[in-house]
VOVO-971241 format. One record per residue (C-alpha): x, y, z; residue number from 1; residue in three letters. Coordinates in pm, 1 decimal. Example, Ala and Ser with C-alpha at 12.3 -4.5 7.8 and 13.67 -1.06 7.14 Angstrom:
// residues 2
> 1230.0	-450.0	780.0	1	ala
> 1367.0	-106.0	714.0	2	ser
***
This chain:
// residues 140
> 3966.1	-2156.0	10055.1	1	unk
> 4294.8	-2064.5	10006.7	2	unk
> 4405.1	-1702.1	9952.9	3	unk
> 4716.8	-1670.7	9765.5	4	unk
> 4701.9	-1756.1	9389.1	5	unk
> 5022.6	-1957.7	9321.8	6	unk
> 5297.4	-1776.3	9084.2	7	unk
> 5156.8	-1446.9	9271.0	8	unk
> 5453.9	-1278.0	9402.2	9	unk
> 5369.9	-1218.0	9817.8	10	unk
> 5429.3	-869.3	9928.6	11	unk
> 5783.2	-943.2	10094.2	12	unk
> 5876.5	-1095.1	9800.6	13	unk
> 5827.8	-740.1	9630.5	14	unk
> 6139.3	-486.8	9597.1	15	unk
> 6024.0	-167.8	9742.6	16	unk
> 5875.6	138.9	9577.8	17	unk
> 6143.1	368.0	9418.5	18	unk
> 6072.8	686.0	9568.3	19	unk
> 6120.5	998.1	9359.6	20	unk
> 6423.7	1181.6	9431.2	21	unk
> 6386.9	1576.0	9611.6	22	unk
> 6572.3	1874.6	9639.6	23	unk
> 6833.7	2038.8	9394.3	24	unk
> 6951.5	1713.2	9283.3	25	unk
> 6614.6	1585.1	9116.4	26	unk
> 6544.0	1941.3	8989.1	27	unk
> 6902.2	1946.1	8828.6	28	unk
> 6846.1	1587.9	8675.1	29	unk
> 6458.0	1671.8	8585.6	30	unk
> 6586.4	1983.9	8401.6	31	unk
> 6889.1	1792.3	8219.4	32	unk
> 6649.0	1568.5	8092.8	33	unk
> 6387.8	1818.1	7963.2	34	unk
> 6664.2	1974.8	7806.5	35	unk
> 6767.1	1654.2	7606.6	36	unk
> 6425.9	1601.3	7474.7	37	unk
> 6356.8	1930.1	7405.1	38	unk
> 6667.1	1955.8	7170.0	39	unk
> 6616.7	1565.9	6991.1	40	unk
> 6234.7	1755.3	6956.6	41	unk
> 6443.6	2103.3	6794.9	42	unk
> 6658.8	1875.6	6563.8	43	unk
> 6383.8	1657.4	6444.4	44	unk
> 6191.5	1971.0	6356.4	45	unk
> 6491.0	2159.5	6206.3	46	unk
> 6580.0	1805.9	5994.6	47	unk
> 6164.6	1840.9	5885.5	48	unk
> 6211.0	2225.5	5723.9	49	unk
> 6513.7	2099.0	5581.0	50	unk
> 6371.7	1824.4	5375.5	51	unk
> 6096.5	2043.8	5267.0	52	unk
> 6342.3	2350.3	5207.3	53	unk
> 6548.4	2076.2	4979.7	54	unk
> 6249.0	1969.6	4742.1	55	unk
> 6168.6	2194.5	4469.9	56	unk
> 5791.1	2126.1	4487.2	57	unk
> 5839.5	2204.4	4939.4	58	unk
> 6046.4	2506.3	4801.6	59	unk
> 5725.5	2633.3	4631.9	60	unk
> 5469.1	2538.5	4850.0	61	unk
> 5619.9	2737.3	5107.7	62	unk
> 5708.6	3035.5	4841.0	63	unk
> 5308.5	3036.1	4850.1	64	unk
> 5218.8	3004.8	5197.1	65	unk
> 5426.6	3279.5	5257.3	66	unk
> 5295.7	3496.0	4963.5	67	unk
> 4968.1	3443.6	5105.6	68	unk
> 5047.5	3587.2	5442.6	69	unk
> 5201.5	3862.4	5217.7	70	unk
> 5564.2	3794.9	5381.2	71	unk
> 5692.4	4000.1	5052.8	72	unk
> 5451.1	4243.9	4987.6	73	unk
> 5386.9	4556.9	5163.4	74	unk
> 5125.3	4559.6	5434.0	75	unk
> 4761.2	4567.7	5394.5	76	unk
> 4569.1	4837.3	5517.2	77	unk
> 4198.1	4755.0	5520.2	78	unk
> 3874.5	5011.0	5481.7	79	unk
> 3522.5	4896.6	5544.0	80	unk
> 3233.5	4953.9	5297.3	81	unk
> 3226.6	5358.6	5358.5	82	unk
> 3598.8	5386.2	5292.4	83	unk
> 3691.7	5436.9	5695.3	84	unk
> 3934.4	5307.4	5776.9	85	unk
> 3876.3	4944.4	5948.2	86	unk
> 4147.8	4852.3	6212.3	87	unk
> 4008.8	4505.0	6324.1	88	unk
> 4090.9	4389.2	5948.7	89	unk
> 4406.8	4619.8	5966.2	90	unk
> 4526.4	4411.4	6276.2	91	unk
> 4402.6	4046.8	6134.5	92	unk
> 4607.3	4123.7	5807.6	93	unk
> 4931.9	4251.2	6056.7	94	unk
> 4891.5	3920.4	6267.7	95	unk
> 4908.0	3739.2	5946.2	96	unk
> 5187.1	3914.6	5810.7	97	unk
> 5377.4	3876.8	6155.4	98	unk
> 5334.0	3491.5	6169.2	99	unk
> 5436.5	3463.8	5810.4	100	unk
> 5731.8	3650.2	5882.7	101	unk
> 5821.4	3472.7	6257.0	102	unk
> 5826.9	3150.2	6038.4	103	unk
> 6009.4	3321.2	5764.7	104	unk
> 6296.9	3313.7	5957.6	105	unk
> 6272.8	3013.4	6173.3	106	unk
> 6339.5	2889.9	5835.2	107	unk
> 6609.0	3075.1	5692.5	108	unk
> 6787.1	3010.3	6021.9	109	unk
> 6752.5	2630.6	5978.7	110	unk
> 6879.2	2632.6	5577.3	111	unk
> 6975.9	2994.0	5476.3	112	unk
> 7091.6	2847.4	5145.5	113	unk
> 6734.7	2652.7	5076.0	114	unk
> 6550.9	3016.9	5138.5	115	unk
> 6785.6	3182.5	4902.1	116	unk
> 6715.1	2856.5	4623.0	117	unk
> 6365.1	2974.5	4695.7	118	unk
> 6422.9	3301.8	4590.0	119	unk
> 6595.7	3237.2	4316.8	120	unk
> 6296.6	2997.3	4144.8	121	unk
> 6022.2	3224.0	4280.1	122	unk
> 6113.5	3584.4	4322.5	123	unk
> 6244.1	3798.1	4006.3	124	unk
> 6398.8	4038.4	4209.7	125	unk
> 6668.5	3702.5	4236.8	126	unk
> 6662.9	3567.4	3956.7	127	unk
> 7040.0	3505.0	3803.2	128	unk
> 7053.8	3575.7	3386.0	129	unk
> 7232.2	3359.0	3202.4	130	unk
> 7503.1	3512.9	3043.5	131	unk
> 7410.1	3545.7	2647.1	132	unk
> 7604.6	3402.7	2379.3	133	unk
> 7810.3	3610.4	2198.3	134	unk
> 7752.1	3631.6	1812.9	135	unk
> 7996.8	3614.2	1604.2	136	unk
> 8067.6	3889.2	1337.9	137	unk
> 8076.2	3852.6	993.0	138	unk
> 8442.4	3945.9	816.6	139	unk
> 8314.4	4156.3	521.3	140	unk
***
């Protein structure tokens, strides 16, 4: 019986095991290359918000996510059923108002132009009036 299957590559025939580089250098190259994926990750996110900041219908589904975590509204204060005040449901409504606002502006840092758009469609307190006509006067 013969051991070696033919087209099997022996053991000599083998280049040797690459062995991980140590020291500074392979911290210095491990860290460069984190880096480099962790910014092509940050720029495909940022390019993500950007297409939904540039969509009317993204513009006002985020309008509404962030209405619901009452981004632009001032902040809850929650009672239980005697009227004491209850600060569990004080706290939840805070932590929901904080993450609304933390990703409030992540986005207006990515497309400070797109939040202001959404503003504009959503939020009276923007809203631009159009200029009215002016009538013209009779000559009597």
């Amino acid at each position: 019986m013969i051991d070696d299957q033919p087209g099997e590559p022996e053991e000599s025939d083998l280049p040797p095991p690459i062995e991980p580089a140590t020291g500074p250098a392979a911290d210095v190259a491990v860290q460069k290359l984190l880096r480099a994926k962790n910014d092509l990750k940050q720029r495909d996110s940022d390019a993500f918000w950007r297409g939904v900041l540039n969509d009317p219908v993204g513009r006002s589904e985020i309008w509404a996510l962030l209405s619901s975590l009452n981004v632009f509204g001032y902040e809850r204060h929650a009672a239980g059923p005697t009227g004491f005040p209850d600060g569990e449901a004080t706290s939840y409504y805070r932590g929901q108002r904080d993450f609304g606002l933390s990703l409030y502006f992540r986005l207006q840092t990515i497309d400070g132009e797109a939040i202001l758009a959404m503003h504009r469609d959503h939020d009276s307190r923007f809203a631009v009036s159009k200029p009215q006509p002016q009538r013209r006067r009779r000559k009597s």
